[in-house]
KOLGU-435963 format. One record per residue (C-alpha): x, y, z. Coordinates in nm, 3 decimals, always signed. Each point is the difference from the previous one (the first is absolute). Example, Ala and Ser with C-alpha at 12.3 -4.5 7.8 and 13.67 -1.06 7.14 Angstrom:
// KOLGU-435963
atom px +1.230 | py -0.450 | pz +0.780
atom px +0.137 | py +0.344 | pz -0.066
This chain:
// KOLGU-435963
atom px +1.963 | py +1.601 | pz +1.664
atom px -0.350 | py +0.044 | pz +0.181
atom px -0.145 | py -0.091 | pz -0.348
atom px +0.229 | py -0.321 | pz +0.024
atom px -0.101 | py -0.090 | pz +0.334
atom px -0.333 | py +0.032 | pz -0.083
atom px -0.040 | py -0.203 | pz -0.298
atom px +0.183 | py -0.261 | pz +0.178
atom px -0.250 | py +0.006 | pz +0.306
atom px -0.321 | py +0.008 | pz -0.239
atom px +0.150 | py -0.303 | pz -0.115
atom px +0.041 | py -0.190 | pz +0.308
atom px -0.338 | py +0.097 | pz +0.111
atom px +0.112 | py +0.221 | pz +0.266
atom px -0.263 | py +0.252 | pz +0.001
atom px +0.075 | py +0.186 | pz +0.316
atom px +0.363 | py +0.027 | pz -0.072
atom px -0.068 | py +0.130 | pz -0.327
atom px -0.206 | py +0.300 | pz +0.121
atom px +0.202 | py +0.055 | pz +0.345
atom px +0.337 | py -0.101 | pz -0.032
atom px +0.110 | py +0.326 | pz -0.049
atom px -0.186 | py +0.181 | pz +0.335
atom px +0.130 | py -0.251 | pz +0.228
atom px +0.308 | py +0.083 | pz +0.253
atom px +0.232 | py -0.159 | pz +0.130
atom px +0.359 | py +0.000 | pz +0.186
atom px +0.173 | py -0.273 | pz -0.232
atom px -0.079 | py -0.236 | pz -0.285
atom px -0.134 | py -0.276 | pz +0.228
atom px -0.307 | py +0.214 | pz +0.178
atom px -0.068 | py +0.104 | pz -0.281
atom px -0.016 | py -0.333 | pz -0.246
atom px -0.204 | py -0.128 | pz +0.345
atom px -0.226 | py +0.253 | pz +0.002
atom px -0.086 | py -0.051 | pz -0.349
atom px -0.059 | py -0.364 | pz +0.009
atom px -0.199 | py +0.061 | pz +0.335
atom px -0.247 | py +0.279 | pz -0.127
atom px -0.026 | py -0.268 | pz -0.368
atom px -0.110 | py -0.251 | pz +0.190
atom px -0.275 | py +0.161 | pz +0.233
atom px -0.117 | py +0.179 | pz -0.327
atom px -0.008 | py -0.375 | pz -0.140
atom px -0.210 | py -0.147 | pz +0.317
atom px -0.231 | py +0.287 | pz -0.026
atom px -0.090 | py -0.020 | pz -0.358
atom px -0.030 | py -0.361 | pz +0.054
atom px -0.178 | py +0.031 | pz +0.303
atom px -0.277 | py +0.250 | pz -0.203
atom px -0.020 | py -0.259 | pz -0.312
atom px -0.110 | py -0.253 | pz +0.260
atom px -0.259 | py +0.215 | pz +0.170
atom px -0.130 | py +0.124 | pz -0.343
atom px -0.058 | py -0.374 | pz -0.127
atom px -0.169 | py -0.130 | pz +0.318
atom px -0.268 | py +0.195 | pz -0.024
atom px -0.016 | py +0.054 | pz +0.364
atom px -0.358 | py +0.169 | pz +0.088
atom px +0.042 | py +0.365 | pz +0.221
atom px +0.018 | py -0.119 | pz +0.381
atom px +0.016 | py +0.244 | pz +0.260
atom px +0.295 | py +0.093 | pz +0.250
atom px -0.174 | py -0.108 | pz +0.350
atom px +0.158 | py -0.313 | pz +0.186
atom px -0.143 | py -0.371 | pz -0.114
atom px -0.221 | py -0.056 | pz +0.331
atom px +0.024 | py -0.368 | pz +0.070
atom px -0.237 | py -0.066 | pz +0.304
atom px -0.252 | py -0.171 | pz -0.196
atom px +0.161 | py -0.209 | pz -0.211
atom px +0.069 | py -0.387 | pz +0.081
atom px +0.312 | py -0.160 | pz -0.175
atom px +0.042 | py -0.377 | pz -0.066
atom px +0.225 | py -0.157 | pz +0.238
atom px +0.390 | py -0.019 | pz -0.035
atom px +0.040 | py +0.351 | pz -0.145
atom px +0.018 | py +0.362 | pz +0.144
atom px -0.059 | py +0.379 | pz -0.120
atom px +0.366 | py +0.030 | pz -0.117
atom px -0.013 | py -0.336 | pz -0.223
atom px -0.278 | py +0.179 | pz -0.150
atom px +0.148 | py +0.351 | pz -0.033
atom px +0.330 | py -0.123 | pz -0.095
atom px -0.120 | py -0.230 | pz -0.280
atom px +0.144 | py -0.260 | pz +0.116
atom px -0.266 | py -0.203 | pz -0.130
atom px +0.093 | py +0.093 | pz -0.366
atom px +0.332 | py -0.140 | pz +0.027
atom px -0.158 | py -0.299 | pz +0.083
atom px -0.249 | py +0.053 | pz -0.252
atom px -0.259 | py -0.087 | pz +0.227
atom px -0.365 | py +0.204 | pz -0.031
atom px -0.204 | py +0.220 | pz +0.208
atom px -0.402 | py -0.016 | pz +0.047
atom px -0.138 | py +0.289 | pz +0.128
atom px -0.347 | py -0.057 | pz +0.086
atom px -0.262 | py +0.257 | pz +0.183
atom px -0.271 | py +0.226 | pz -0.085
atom px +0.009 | py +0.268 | pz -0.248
atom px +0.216 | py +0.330 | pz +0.141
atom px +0.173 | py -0.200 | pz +0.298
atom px +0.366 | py +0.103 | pz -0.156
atom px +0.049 | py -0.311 | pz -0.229
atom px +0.120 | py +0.176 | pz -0.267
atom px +0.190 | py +0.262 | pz +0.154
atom px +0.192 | py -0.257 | pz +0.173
atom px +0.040 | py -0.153 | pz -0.360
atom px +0.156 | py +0.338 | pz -0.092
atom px +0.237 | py +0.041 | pz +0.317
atom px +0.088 | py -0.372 | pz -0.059
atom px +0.100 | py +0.066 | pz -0.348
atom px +0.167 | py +0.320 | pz +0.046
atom px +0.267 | py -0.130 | pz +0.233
atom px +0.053 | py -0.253 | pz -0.235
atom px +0.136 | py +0.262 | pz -0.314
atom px +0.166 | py +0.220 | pz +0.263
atom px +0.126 | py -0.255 | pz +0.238
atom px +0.092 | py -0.269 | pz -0.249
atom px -0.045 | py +0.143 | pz -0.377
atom px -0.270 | py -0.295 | pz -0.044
atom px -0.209 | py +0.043 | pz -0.339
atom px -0.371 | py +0.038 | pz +0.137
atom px -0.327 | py +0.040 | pz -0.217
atom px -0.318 | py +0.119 | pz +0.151
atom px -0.328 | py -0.128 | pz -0.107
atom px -0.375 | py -0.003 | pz +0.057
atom px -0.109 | py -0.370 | pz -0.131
atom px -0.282 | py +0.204 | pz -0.201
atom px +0.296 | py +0.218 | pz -0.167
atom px +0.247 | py -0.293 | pz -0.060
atom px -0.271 | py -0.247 | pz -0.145
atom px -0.107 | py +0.258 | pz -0.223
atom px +0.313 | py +0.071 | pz -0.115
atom px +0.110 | py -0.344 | pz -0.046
atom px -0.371 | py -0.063 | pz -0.199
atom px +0.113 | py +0.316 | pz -0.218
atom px +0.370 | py -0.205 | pz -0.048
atom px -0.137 | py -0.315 | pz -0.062
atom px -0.254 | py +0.087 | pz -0.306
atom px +0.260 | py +0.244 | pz -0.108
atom px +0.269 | py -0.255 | pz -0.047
atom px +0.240 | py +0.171 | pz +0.265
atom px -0.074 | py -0.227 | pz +0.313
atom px +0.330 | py -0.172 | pz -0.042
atom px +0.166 | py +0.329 | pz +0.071
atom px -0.184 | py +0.074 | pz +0.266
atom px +0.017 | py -0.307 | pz +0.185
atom px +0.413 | py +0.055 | pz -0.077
atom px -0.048 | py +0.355 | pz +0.213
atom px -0.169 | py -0.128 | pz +0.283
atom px +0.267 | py -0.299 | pz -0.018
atom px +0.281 | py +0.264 | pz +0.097
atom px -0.134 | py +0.085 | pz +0.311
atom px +0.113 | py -0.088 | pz +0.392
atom px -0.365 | py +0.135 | pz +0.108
atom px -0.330 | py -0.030 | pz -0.188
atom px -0.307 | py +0.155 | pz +0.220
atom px -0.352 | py -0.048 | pz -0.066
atom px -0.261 | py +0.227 | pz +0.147
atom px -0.333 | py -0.038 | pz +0.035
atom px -0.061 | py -0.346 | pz -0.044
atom px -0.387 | py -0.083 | pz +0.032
atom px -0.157 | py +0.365 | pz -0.085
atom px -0.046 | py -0.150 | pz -0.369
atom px -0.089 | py -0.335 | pz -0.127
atom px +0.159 | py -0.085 | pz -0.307
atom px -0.064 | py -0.149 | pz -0.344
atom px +0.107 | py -0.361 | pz -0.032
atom px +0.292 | py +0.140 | pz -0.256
atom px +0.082 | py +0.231 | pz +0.253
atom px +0.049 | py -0.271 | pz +0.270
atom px +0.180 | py -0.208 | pz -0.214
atom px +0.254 | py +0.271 | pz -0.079
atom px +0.019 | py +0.062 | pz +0.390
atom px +0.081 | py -0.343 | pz +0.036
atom px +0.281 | py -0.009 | pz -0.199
atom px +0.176 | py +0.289 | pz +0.121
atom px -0.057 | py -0.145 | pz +0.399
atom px +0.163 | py -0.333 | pz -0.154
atom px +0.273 | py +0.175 | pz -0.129
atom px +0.105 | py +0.215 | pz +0.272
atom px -0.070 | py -0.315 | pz +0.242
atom px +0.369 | py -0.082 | pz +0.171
atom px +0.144 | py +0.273 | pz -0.226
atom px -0.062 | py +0.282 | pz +0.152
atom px -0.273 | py +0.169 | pz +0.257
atom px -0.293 | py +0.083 | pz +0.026
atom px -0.213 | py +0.257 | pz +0.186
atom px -0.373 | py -0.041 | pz -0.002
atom px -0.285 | py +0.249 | pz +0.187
atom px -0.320 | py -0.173 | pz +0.021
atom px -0.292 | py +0.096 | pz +0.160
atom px -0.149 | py -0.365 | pz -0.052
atom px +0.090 | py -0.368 | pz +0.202
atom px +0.101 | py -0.245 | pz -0.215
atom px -0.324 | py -0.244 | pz +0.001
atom px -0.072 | py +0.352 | pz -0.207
atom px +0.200 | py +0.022 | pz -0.265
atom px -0.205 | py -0.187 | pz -0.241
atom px -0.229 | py +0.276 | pz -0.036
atom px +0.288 | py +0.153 | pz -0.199
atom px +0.166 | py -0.237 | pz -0.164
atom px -0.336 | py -0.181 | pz -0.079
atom px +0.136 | py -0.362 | pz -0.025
atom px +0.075 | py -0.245 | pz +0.320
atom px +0.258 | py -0.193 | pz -0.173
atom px +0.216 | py +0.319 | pz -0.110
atom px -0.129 | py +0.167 | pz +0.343
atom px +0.213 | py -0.267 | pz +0.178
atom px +0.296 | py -0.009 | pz -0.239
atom px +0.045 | py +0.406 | pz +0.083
atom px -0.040 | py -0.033 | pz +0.372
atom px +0.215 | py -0.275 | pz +0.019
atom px +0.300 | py +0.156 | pz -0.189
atom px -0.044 | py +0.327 | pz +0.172
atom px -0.046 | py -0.177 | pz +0.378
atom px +0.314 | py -0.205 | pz -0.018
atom px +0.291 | py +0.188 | pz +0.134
atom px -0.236 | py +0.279 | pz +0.068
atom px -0.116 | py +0.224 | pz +0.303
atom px -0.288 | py +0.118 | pz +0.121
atom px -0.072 | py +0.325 | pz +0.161
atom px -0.331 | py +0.044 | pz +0.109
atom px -0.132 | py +0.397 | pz +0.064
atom px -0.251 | py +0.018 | pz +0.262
atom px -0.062 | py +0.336 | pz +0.045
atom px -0.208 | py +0.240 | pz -0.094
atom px -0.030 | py +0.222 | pz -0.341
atom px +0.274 | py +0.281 | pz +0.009
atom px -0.174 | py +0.194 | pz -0.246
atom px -0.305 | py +0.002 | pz +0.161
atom px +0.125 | py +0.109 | pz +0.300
atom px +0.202 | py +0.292 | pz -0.148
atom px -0.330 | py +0.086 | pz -0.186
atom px -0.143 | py +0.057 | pz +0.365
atom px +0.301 | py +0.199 | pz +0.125
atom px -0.073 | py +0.195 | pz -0.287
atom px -0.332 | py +0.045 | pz -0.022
């Protein structure tokens, strides 16, 4: 009978029942077909939950508190609109702007953490100068149509770094098109360490300069980090 059982909950997917159904205990029929379907589907959050982490990519961030003293939000949102990704259901963008090591991208990472855990959003992580490489790679490999279908998929799309590289006019292009695509779709998070009367010294053409900020700054908001570097000032405590 075990066999039976088994076979039956291979195939209906039920993992956890399959391997545990016979160790759990119960005091009648009902606690224990509950306590099946309970521990089946916190198996199936977690291993969903881990699939999501896996594909975003998410860079290591540390475990200390987000310290938000120096950092100026746009009017007509808080911290928890932020936190809460509340802006992704209303697939609105974020611009973090500041200096290099003044938490940008670790607030990129806590942002897009609560979104898998919180919400089970699908989030990729990129540096521009990793995804515009890759989609150069896709593109003269014949494969940018599936990659452009990937990054389709997504609730969340974050681009780090924008401004440490300037890129190739095929590059920019290929930028372009995946800003356009995700514009009123889906959001957006962007760490910059450059205004955007800037931003031609990466894309390298006014015209398509314009056409990015423009789809990025409507239904968009800006967060502005004032402070100083955190890196650098760990690097003293350390030193």
């Amino acid at each position: 009978m075990n066999e039976q059982l088994e076979a039956y909950a291979k195939r209906l997917k039920l993992s956890w029942i399959r391997e545990n159904f016979s160790k759990v205990e119960a005091e009648n029929h009902q606690e224990y077909l509950l306590k099946l379907f309970e521990n089946e589907v916190q198996h199936r959050e977690e291993r969903k939950i881990n699939l999501l982490l896996k594909q975003a990519q998410l860079p290591k961030s540390g475990t200390h508190p987000f310290q938000w003293e120096h950092i100026q939000i746009s009017q007509g949102i808080g911290r928890e609109y932020i936190l809460k990704g509340e802006f992704i259901k209303e697939r609105e963008n974020l611009i973090l702007y500041g200096g290099v090591g003044t938490g940008k991208t670790y607030l990129a990472t806590l942002i897009s953490l609560n979104a898998i855990h919180g919400f089970g959003n699908r989030v990729r992580f990129y540096t521009v100068a990793g995804l515009v490489n890759q989609l150069i790679e896709a593109n003269q490999g014949g494969r940018l149509p599936k990659l452009m279908k990937q990054i389709e998929k997504l609730d969340l799309l974050v681009l780090d770094e924008l401004g440490y590289i300037p890129l190739n006019k095929e590059g920019a292009e290929l930028l372009f098109q995946v800003i356009s695509m995700c514009y009123e779709n889906k959001s957006i998070i962007i760490t910059t360490n450059l205004q955007f009367g800037q931003w031609n010294h990466v894309f390298g053409d006014p015209i398509l300069t314009e056409a990015v900020i423009d789809r990025l700054i409507h239904h968009s908001h800006l967060l502005l980090f004032t402070g100083d570097s955190f890196r650098y000032k760990e690097s003293l405590l350390h030193s």
